[in-house]
One Martini backbone bead per residue (centre of mass of N, CA, C, O) as a GRO file, in nm:
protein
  174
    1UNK     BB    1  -1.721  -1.690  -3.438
    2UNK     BB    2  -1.642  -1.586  -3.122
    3UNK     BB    3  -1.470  -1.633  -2.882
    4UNK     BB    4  -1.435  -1.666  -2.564
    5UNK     BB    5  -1.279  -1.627  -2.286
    6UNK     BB    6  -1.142  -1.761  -2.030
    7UNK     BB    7  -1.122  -1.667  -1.715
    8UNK     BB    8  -0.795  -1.749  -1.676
    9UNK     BB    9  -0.742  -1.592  -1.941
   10UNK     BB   10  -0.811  -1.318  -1.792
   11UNK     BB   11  -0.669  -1.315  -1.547
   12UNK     BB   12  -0.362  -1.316  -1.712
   13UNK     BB   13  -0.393  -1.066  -1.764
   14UNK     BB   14  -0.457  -0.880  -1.550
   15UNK     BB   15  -0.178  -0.944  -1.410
   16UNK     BB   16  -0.025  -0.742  -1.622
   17UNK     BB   17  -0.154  -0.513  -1.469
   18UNK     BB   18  -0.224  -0.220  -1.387
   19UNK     BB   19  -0.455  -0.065  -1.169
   20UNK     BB   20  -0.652   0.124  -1.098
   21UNK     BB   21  -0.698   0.473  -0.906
   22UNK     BB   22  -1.010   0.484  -0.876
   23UNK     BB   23  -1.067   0.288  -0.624
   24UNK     BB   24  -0.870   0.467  -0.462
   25UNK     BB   25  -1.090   0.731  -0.474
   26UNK     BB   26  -1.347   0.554  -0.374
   27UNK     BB   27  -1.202   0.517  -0.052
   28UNK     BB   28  -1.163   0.827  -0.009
   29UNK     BB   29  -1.455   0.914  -0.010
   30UNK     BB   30  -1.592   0.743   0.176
   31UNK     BB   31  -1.413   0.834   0.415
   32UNK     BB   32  -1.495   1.118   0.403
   33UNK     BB   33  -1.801   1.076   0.424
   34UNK     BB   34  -1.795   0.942   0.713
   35UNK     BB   35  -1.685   1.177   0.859
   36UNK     BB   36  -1.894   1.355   0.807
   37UNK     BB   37  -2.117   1.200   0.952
   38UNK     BB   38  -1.959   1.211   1.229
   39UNK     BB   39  -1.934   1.514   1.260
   40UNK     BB   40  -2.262   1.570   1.253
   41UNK     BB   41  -2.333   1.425   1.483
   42UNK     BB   42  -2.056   1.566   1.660
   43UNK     BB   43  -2.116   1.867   1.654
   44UNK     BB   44  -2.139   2.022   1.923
   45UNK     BB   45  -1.859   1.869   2.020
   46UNK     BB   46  -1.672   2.001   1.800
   47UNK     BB   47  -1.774   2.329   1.899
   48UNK     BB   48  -1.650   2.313   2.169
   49UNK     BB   49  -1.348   2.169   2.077
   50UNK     BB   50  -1.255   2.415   1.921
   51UNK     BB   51  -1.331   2.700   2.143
   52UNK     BB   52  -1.090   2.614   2.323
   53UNK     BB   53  -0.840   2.656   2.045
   54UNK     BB   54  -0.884   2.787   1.778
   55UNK     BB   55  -0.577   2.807   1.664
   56UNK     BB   56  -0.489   2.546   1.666
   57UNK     BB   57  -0.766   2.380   1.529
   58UNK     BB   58  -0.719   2.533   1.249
   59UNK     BB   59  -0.395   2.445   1.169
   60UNK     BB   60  -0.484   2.153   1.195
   61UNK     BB   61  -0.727   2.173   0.972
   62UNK     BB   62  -0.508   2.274   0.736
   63UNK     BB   63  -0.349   2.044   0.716
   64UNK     BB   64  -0.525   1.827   0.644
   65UNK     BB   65  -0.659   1.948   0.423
   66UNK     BB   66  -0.336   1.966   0.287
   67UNK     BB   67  -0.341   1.658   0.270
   68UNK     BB   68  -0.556   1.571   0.133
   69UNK     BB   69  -0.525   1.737  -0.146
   70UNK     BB   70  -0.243   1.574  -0.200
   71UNK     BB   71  -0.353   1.266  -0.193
   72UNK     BB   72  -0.541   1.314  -0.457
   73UNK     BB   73  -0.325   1.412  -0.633
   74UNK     BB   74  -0.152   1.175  -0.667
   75UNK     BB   75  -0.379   0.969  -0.714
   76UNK     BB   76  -0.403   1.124  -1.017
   77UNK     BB   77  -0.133   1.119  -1.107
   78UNK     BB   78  -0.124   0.789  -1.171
   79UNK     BB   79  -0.333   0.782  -1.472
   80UNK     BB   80  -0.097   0.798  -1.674
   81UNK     BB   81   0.106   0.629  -1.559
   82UNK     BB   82  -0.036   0.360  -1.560
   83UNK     BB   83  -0.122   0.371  -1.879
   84UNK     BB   84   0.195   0.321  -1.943
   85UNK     BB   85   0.256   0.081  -1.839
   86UNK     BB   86   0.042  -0.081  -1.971
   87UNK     BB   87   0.122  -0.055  -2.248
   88UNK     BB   88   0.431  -0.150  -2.225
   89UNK     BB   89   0.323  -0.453  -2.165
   90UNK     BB   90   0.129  -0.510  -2.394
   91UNK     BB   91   0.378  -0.465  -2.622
   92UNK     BB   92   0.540  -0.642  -2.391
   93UNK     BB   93   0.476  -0.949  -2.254
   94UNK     BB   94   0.799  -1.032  -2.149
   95UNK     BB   95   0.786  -0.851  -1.914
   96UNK     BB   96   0.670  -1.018  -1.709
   97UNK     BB   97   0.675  -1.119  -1.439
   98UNK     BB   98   0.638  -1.398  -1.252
   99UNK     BB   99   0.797  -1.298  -1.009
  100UNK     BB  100   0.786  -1.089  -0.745
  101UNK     BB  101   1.023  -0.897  -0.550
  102UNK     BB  102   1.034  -0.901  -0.196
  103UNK     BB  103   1.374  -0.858  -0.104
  104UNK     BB  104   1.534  -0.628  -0.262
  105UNK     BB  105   1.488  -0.354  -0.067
  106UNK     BB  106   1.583  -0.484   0.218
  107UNK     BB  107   1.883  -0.556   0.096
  108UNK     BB  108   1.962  -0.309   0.037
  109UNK     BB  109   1.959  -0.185   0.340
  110UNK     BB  110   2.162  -0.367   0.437
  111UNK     BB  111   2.409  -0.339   0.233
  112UNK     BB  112   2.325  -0.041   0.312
  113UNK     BB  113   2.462  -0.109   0.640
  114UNK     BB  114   2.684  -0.292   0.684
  115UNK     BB  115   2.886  -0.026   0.741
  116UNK     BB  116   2.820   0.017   0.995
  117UNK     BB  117   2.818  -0.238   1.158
  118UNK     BB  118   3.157  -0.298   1.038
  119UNK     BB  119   3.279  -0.053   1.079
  120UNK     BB  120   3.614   0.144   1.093
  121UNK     BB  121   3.738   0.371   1.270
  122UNK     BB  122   3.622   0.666   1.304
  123UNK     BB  123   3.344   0.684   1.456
  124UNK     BB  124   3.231   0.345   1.487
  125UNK     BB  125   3.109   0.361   1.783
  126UNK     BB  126   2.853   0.541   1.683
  127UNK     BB  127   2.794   0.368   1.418
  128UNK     BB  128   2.698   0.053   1.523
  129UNK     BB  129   2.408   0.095   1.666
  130UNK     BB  130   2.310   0.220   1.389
  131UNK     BB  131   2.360  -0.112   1.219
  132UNK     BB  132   2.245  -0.338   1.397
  133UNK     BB  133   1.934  -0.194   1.412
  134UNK     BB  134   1.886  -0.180   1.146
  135UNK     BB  135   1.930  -0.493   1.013
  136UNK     BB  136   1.757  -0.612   1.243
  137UNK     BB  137   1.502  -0.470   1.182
  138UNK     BB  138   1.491  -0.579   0.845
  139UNK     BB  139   1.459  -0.834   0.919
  140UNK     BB  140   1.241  -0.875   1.106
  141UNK     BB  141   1.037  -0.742   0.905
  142UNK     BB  142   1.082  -0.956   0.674
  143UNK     BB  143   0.973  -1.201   0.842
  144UNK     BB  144   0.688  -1.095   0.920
  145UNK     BB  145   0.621  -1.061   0.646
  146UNK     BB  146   0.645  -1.323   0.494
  147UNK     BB  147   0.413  -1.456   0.750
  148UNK     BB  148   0.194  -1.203   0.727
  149UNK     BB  149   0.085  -1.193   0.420
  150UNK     BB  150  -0.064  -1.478   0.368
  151UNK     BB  151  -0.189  -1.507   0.577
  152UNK     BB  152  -0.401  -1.277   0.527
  153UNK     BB  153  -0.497  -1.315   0.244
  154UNK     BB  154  -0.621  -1.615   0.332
  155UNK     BB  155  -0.837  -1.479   0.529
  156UNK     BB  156  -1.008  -1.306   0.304
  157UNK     BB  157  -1.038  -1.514   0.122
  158UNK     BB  158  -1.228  -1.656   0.276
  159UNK     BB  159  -1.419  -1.430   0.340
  160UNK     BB  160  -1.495  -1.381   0.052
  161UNK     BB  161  -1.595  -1.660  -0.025
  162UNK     BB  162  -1.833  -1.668   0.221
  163UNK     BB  163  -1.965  -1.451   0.108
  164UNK     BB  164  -1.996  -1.491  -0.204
  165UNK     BB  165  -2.022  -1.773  -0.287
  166UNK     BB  166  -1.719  -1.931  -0.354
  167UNK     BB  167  -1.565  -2.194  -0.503
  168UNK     BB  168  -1.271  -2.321  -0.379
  169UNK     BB  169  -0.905  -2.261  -0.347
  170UNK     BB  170  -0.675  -2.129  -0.134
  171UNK     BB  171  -0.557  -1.848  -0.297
  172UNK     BB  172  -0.682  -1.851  -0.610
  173UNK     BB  173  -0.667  -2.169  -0.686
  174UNK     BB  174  -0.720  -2.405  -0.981
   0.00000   0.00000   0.00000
């Protein structure tokens, strides 16, 4: 007789996995159809604002429709990568990072911006502002992510918990 596997350990393959791009084209979906009721019910006034300037407003509603139609092919396009990285990790799971770095991308534009900032020769008093700016930008958004991406998922998951009615501890710790 076969064992159910327990929910603890079903969690901790679902975290080596990449998720499906399913869930994100039935959010870009949901998003479209909303617009589109909001479209319905501002009818009059949306066919009074378009032929006030019918050429401006054509152009805009072609660019939109072509980003539209590319952010879907994105995500759609992303259906084979990630079934490959899924099965490379299943058929090798010590790969799987047990912590993600979180530093690392900022860190890198860090190291490559302090040539800018430190930098001495010919024309570096024109890229040392510019150089500074970088530094000092990607320090401080890395510290506002660092300190605000936790609140905010223990504020979700909280309220996760609370819609849902599941008993436990904060931020998904059993």
């Amino acid at each position: 007789m076969a064992q159910n596997p327990s929910p603890r350990a079903a969690m901790e393959i679902e975290l080596t996995k990449l998720s499906s791009p399913r869930i994100f084209l039935v959010r870009m979906l949901v998003f479209l159809v909303l617009c589109a009721l909001v479209m319905v019910v501002l009818y009059k006034q949306i066919i009074v604002a378009f032929f006030a300037n019918p050429g401006l407003n054509a152009l805009i509603g072609a660019v939109l429709l072509i980003g539209i139609i590319l952010s879907f092919r994105q995500v759609i396009r992303l259906y084979p990568e990630v079934a490959w990285v899924n099965n490379f990790r299943i058929a090798d799971p010590g790969l799987a990072p047990e912590r993600y770095p979180t530093l690392l991308a900022p860190m890198a534009a860090i190291l490559g911006a302090l040539p800018l900032m430190i930098g001495w020769g010919e024309g570096s008093e024109l890229r040392h502002p510019l150089g500074i700016t970088m530094v000092g930008g990607l320090i401080f958004s890395q510290a506002l992510t660092l300190f605000t991406t936790p609140v905010i998922y223990l504020a979700f998951d909280a309220l996760a918990r609370r819609v849902l009615g599941v008993a436990g501890s904060p931020g998904g710790q059993v």
